[in-house]
N, C-alpha and C positions, 0 to 999 in steps of 0.2 A: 544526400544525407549519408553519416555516416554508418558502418554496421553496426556502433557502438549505438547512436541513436535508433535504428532500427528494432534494436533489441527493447530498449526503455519502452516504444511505440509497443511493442508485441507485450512487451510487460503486464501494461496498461489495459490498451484498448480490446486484447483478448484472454491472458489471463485474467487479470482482474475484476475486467468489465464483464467480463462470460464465464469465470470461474474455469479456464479451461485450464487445472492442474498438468495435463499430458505436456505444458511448456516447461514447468518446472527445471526437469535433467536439459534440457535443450538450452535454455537461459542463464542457469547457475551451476557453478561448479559446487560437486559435492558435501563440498566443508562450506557451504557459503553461509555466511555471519548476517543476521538481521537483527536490528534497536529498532522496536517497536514504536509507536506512538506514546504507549502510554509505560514508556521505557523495559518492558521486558526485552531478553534477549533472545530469541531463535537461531538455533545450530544446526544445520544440514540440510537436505532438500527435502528430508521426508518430514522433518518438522514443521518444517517450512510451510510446506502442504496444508500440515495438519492445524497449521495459525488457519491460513484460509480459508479453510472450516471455520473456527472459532471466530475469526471476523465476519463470515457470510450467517452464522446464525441471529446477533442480534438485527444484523441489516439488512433488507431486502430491495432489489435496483441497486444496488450499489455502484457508484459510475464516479472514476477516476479519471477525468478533464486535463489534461496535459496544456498548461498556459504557457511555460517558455523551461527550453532543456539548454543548457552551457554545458559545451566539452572541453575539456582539457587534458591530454594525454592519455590515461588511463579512467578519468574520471569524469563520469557527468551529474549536475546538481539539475533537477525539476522541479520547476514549480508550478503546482496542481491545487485546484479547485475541486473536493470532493463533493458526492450528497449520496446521500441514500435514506430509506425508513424506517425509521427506529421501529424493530418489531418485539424487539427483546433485550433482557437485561442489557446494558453496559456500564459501565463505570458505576455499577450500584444503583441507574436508575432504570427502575421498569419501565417496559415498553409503552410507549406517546402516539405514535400510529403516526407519528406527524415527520414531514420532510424535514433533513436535516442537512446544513450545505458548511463547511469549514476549508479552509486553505493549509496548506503545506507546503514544504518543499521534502525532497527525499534526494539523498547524495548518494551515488552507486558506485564502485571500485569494482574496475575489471582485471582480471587477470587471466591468459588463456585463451583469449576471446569469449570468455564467461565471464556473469556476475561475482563478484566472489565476496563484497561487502556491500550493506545497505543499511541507511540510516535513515528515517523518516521522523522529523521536526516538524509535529504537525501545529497550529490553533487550539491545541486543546481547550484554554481557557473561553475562546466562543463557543467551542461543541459543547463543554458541561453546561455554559449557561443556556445554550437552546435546549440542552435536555432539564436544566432546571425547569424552565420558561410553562414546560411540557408537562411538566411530572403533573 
């Protein structure tokens, strides 16, 4: 596997899956650019952080499933299987208690051997309506 993939794997399975922010500076370069799900944009790593927050509050378990990563040069596209439980607000709907599972893909740009851009295309349109389903 490559170190490029390596990095996606660490992305994933330990930041995101364990919230373990100390990967942050380690994975992304300082200025690194992220487009959000729900199209916001975050600038830097200490924002960056601080989305993570912001996404671990309504969701609790949150667990990002790696189903297939393509590399090419500088870039690789994943496509992931989320879920986790709605415990609080998102997109305007209050918390359902109830499991929530949507797909994605997320396209990363490296540079430096850091991340340095991120774009995540997520499902939105099945997560609002499980969180309709729920309200």
């Amino acid at each position: 596997m490559s170190a490029q993939k390596d990095m996606i794997h660490a992305f994933y399975e330990r930041m995101w899956n364990q919230l373990d922010k100390s990967l942050v500076p380690e994975l992304m370069l300082d200025n690194v650019t992220y487009r959000t799900l729900v199209g916001d944009v975050v600038e830097g790593r200490d924002d960056y952080a601080g989305y993570m927050d912001k996404v671990a509050g309504p969701f609790a378990d949150f667990r990002a499933e790696i189903l297939d990563l393509i590399e090419e040069d500088d870039r690789i596209a994943a496509k992931l299987r989320f879920r986790a439980i709605h415990k609080g607000e998102f997109l305007g709907y209050a918390p359902t208690g109830n499991e929530l599972e949507w797909e994605g893909s997320t396209h990363f740009t490296f540079r430096d051997g850091k991340i340095s851009d991120i774009w995540v295309l997520g499902d939105i349109f099945t997560l609002e309506q499980k969180l309709k389903a729920g309200a």
